[in-house]
ROVEX-815077 format. One record per residue (C-alpha): residue in three letters; x, y, z. Coordinates in steps of 0.001 Angstrom, whole numbers, plus 524288, in hexadecimal, padded with zeros to 5 digits. Example, Ala and Ser with C-alpha at 12.3 -4.5 7.8 and 13.67 -1.06 7.14 Angstrom:
2
ALA8300C7EE6C81E78 SER835667FBDC81BE4 
REM end
This chain:
466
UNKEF2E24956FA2176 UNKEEA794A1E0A21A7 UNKEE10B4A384A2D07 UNKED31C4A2EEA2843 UNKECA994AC8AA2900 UNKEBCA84B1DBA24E2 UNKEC15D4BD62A2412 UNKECDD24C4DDA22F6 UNKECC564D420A24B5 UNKED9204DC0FA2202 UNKED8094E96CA28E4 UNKED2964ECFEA36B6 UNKECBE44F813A350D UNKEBDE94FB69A3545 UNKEB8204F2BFA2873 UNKEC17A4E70DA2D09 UNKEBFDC4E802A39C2 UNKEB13D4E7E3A383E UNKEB18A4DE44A2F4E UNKEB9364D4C4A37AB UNKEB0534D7B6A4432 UNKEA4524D5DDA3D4E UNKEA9494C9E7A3646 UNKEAE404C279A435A UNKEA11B4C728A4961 UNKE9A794BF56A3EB5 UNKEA2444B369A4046 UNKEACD54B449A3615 UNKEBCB04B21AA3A7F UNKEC19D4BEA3A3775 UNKECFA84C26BA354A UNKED36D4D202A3756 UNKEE2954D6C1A320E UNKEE5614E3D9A36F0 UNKEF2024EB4CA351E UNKEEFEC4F685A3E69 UNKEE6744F61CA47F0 UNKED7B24F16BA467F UNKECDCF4FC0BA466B UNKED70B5025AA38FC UNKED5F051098A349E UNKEC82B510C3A3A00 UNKECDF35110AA479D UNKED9E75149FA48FF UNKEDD265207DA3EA8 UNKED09E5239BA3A99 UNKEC1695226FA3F3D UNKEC2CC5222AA4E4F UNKECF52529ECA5186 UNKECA15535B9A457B UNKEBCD5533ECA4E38 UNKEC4D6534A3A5A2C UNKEC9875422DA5808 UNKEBDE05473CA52A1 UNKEB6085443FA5F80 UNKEC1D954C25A6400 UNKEC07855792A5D8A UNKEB004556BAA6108 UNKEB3CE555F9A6E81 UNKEBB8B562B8A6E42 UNKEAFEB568B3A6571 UNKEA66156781A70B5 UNKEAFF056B67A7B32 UNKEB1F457836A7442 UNKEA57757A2EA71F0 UNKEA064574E3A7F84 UNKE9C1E58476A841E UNKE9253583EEA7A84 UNKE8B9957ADEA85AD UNKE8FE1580E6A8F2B UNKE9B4E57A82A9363 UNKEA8D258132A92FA UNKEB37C578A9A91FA UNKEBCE75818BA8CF1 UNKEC427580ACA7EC3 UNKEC7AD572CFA7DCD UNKED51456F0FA7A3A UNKED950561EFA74BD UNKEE44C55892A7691 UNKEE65954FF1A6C5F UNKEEDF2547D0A73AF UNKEE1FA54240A7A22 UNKED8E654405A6F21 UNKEE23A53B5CA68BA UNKEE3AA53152A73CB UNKED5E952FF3A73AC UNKED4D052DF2A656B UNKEDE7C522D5A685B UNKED65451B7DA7330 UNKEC9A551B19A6BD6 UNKED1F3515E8A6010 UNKED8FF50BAFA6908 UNKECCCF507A3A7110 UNKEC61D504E6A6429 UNKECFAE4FDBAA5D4B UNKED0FA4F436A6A49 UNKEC3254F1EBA6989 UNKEC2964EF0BA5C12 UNKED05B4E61EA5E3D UNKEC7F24DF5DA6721 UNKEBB2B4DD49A6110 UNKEC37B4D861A554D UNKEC9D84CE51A5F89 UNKEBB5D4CBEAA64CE UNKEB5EA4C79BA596E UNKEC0914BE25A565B UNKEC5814C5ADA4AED UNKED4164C018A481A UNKEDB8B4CDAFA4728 UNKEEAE84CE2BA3F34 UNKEF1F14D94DA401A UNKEFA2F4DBEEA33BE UNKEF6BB4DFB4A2599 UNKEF09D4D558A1E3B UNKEF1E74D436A0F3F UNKEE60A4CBF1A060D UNKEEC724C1CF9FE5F UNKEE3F24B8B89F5B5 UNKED9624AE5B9FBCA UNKED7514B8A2A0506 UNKEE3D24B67AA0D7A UNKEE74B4C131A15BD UNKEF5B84C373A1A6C UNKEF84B4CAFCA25E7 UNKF05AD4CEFBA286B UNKF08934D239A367C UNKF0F414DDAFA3B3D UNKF19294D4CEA3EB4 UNKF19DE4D1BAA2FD8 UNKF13614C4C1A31F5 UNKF08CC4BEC4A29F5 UNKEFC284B616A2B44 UNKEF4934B26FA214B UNKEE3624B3BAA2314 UNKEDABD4AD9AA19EE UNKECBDB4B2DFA19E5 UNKEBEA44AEA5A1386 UNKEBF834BD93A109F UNKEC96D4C7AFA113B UNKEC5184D59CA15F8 UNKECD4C4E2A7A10A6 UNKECCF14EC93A1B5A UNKED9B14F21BA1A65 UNKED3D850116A1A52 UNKED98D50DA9A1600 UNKEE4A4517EFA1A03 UNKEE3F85266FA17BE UNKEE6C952ADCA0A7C UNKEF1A95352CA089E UNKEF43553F749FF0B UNKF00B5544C29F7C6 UNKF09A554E3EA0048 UNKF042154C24A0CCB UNKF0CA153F60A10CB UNKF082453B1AA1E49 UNKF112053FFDA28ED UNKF095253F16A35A9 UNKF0F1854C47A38A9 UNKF09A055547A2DB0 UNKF00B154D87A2483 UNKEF92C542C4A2B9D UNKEED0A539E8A2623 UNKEE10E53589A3084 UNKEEA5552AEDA35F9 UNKEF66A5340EA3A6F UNKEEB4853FF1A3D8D UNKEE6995378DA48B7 UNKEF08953578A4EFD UNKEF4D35446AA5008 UNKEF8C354869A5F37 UNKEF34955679A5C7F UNKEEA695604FA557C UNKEF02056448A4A4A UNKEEFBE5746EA4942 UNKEED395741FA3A92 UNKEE86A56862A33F5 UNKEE6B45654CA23BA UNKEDC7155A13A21B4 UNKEDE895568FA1301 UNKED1C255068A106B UNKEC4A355479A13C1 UNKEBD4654828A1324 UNKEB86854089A1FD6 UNKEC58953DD0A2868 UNKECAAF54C39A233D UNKEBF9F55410A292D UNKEBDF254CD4A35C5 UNKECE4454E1DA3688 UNKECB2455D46A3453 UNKEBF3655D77A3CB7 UNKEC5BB5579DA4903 UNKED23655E64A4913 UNKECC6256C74A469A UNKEC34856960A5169 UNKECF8A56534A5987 UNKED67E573B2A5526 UNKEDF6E57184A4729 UNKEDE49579F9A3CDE UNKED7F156FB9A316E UNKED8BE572BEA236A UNKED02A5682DA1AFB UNKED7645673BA0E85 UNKECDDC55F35A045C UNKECFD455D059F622 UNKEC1FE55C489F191 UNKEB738566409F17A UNKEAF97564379FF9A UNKEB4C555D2DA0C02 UNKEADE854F52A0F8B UNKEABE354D6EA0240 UNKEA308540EBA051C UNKE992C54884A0B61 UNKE8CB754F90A06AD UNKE8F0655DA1A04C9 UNKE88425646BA1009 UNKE8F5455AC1A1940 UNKE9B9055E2DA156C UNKE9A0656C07A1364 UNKE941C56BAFA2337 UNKEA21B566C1A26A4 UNKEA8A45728AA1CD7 UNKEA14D57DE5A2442 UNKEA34F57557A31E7 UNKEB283572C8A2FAF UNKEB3625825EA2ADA UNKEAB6F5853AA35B7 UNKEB73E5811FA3EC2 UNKEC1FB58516A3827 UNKEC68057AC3A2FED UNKECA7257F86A224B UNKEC44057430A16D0 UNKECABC5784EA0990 UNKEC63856DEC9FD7E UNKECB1656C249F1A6 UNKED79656C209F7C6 UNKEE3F9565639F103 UNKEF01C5637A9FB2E UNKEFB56561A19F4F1 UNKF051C55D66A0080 UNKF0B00563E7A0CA9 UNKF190856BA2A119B UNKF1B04567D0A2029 UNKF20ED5759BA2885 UNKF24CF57BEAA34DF UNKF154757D6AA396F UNKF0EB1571D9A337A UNKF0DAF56D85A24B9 UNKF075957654A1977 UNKEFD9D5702FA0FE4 UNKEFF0C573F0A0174 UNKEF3BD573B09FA41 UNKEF26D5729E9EA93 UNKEEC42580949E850 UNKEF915586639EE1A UNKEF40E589969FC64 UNKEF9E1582E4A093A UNKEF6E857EA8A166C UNKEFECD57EA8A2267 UNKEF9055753FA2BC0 UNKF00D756CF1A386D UNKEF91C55EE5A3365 UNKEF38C558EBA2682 UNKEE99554D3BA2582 UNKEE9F2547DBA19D1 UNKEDA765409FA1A1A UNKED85653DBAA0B84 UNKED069531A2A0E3E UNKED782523A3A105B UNKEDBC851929A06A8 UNKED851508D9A06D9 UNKEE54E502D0A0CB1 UNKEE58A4F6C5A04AF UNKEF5194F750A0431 UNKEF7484EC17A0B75 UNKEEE904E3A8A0664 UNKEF5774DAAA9FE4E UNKEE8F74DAFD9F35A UNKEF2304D6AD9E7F8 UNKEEF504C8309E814 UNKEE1214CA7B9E990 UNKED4F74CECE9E1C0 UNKED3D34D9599E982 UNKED4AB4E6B39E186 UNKED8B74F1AC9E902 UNKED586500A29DF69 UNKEDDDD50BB79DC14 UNKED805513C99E80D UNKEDD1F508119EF5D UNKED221501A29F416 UNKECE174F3A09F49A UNKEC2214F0CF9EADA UNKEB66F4EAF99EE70 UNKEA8C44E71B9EA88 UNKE9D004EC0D9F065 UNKE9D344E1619FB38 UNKEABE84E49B9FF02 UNKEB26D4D9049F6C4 UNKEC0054DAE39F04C UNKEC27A4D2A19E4E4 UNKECA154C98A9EB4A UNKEBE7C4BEC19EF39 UNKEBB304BF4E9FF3E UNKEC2F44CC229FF75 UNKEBB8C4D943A0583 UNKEC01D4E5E3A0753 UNKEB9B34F12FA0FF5 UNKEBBB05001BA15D7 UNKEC4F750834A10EF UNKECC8F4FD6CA081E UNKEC0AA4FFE99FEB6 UNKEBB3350AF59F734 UNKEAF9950CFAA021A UNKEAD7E5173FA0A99 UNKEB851516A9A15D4 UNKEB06451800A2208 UNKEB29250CFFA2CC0 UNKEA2C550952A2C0B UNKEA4B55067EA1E8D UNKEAE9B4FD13A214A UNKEA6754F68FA2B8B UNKE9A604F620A20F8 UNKEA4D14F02FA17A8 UNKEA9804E5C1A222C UNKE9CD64E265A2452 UNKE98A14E083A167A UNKEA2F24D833A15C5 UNKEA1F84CEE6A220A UNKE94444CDD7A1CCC UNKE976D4C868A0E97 UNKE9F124BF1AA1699 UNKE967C4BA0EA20DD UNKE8CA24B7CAA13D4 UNKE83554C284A1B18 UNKE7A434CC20A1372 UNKE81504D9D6A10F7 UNKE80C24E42FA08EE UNKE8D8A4EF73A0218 UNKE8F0F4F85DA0994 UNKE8759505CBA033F UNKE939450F0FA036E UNKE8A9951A829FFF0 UNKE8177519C7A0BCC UNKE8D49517CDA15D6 UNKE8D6452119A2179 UNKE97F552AC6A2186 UNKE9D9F5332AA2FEB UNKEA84E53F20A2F65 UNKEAB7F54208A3BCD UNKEAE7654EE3A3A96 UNKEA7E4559D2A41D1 UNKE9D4855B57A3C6E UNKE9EA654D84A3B88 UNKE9627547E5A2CA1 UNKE8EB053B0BA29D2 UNKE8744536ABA1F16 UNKE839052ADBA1949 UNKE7D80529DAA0B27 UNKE7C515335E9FEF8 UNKE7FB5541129FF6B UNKE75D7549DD9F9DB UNKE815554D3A9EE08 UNKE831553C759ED0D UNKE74D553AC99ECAA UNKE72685457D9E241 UNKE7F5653E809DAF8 UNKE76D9531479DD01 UNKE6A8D5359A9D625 UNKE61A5538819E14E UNKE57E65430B9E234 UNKE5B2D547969F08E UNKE546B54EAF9FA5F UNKE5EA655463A05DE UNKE5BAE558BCA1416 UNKE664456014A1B6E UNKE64D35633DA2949 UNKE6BFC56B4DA30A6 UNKE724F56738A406B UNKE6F8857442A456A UNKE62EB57251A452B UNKE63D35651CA4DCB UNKE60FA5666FA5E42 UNKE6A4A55D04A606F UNKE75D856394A572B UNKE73235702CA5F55 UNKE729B56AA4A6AC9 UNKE8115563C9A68E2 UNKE850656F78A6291 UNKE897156A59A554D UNKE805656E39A49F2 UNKE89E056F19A3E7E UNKE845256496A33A2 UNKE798555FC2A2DE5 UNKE71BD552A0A2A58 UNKE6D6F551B8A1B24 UNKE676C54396A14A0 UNKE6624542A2A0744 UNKE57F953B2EA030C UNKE53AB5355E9F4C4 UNKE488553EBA9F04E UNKE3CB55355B9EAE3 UNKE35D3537CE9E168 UNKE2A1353D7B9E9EB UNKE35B9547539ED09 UNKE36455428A9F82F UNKE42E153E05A0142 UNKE43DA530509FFE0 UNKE5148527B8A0290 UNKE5B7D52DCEA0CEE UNKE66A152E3EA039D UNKE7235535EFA0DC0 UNKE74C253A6BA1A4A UNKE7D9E5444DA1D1A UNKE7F0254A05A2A5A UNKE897055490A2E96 UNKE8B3F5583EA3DC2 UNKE8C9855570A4ACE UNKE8D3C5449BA4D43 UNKE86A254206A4033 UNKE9078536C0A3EAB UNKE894953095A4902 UNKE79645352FA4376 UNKE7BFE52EC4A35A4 UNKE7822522E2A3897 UNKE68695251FA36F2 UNKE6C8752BFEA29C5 UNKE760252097A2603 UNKE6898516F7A2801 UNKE5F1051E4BA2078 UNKE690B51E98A14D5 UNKE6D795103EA14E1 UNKE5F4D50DAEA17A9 UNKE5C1B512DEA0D25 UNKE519651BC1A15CC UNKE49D8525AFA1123 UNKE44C85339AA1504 UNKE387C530B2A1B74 UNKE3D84522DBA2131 UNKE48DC529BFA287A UNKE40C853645A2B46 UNKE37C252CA2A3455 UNKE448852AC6A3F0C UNKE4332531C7A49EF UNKE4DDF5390DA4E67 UNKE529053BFEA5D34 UNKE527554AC0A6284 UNKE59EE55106A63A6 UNKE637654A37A5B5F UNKE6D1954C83A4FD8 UNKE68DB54277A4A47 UNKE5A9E54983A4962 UNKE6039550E5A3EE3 UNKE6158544E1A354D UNKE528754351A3837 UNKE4E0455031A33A4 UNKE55CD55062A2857 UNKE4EC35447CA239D UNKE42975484DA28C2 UNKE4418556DCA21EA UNKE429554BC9A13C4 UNKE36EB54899A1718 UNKE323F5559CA1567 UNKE2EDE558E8A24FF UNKE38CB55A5BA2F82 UNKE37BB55F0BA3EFD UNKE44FC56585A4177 UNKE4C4556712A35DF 
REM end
């Protein structure tokens, strides 16, 4: 007889394990099958150890740079060895609070992989190749993704590596190829030039960060050139010929690359492979991912499906959003889809990026009559004062038919801790704010975050500072 739950959530990671913490919280018996550990990609080969090693390479940033205040504390150095052990503690100390705020809220955890059979039963097999049988009111698909690989460049963990084997590398690499220039490629090539490799950005279409508004991304070009790394688009590799002093890269207009490491980052793909989907309604694309409705539903009836096993942006926040929506329909609460366009997005890279909303390119594509205002950080006391003042702030507004700014339609910040200054930007959009509402906040000084103000307020037709 199958235990009985309200709901059955295959995968740990972020969407199921916020869907399973937010469920118990509301009262529901909530089952949790994890393979791995809980916490998924999110935690432990992805988000926090990538983040890890980028507050790594900050930290030696600011020690080189520390006479500039003053203080001389030499040329740092950096041993990876302890970078890397305290990647792993943060990593470890989260997952065993997570482990037990899972146990805390009474959440009943089975480790194993569990398979969706019809009536939404759930089979987990055991790593011990046993099996148990859980029954749910609904069934949640959180099974997440795995990195995608390309032809020639077979994973090794000596030569060619994806962001799972990358972080768990022991040292620098001298020379480094980062096959992708999307998100996880540049903050891969931003931390480890900052750390002392060699990085060559190898990226098949036009521009790098190819999500992002154009004088974002071209911020990080002149940045990343800036600092030595070479960025070469339009790039097609074509495989690789391990020898004596590393491996050389061959690409398809005839030219070649000798480099010590290769991360392959060409984005991840849903990991639905173990599933077991055949019995059910449950249709799973070409691309591989799991379809759903705008509410998350499969086809298969009480059947969801969330983060990166569906064709939505793969950011861990999403998933949460997703879970959410989900416990909601559930619990019989009010809710609303999730508006994939207005999400807020964070590169970590240095200059780290965020945005939320239309570019001023999407916009135009859209049918709006825009007005733009761009703003620069070297013009911000507080940039100077911290000594970064690479980047920019820019929000895209409706223009009324006064010819006016009306609705704030984007957000797009570049520079120092803007992941952390979107949020006021991420409001107004999904607030649906406009100009002369938003202009009204005042801001701290000094601040960053001042510069967000005057670009709004420069709409209105008046600004102080900027």
């Amino acid at each position: 007889m199958a235990e009985q739950y309200d709901l059955v959530v295959i995968g740990g990671g972020p969407g199921g394990y916020a869907a399973a913490l937010y469920g118990a919280d509301a009262g529901l018996r909530v089952a949790i099958v994890e393979r791995d550990k809980v916490g998924g990609t999110c935690l432990h080969r992805g988000c926090i150890p990538a983040k890890s090693f980028l507050e790594t390479a900050s930290a030696y940033r600011h020690v080189a740079s520390a006479k500039e205040f003053g203080i001389d504390a030499g040329q740092p150095t950096v041993d990876f060895s302890v970078s890397q052990a305290r990647k792993q503690r943060t990593v470890d100390g989260l997952w065993k609070g997570l482990s037990g705020l899972i146990k805390s809220r009474k959440v009943d955890s089975y480790a194993g992989s569990g398979s969706l059979g019809p009536n939404r039963v759930v089979t987990v097999e055991g790593v011990d190749g046993s099996t148990i049988e859980l029954s749910g009111r609904a069934v949640l698909l959180a099974a997440g993704s795995v990195p995608r690989t390309i032809p020639g460049f077979e994973v090794d963990g000596q030569y060619v590596m994806t962001s799972d084997e990358i972080l768990m590398l022991d040292r620098i690499p001298g020379r480094l190829a980062v096959i992708g220039g999307g998100a996880i490629g540049c903050e891969f090539a931003s931390a480890f030039s900052d750390l002392g490799s060699q990085v060559t950005i190898l990226e098949g279409l036009p521009k790098i960060l190819p999500g992002c508004d154009a004088d974002v991304a071209n911020v990080v070009v002149r940045s990343f050139t800036k600092r030595g790394i070479t960025i070469k688009t339009g790039i097609t590799v074509t495989g690789h010929t391990p020898g004596e002093s590393g491996t050389t890269v061959h690409l398809a207009d005839g030219s070649a690359l000798t480099v010590d490491s290769i991360v392959v980052s060409v984005g991840r793909r849903p990991f639905a492979d173990l599933l077991g989907l055949q019995d059910t309604a449950v249709v799973v694309d070409q691309r591989g991912f799991v379809e759903v409705d705008e509410w998350c539903r499969t086809g298969e009836a009480g059947v969801y499906a969330i983060g990166d096993l569906v064709n939505t942006p793969q950011l861990a926040h999403v998933g949460y959003a997703e879970a959410i929506l989900v416990v909601k329909q559930l619990l019989g609460e009010k809710c609303f889809p999730v508006n994939y366009g207005r999400v807020p997005w964070a590169i970590y890279c240095h200059p780290e990026v965020a945005f939320a909303g239309h570019s001023e390119q999407s916009a135009i594509d859209a049918g709006y009559d825009v007005l733009v205002s761009k703003h620069q950080f070297r013009s911000n006391s507080r940039a100077q004062i911290v000594g970064e003042t690479e980047g920019l702030v820019k929000i895209i507004a409706a223009k009324d038919a006064d010819g006016t700014a009306g609705q704030i339609l984007g957000v797009h910040m570049v520079g120092p801790w803007v992941t952390e200054q979107l949020g006021q930007g991420y409001l107004a959009v999904n607030w649906e704010a406009t100009v002369a509402e938003v202009a009204e906040f005042i801001q701290p000084h000094p601040s960053l975050s001042e510069l967000f103000g005057e670009s709004v307020m420069a709409l209105t037709g008046r600004s102080l500072n900027a």
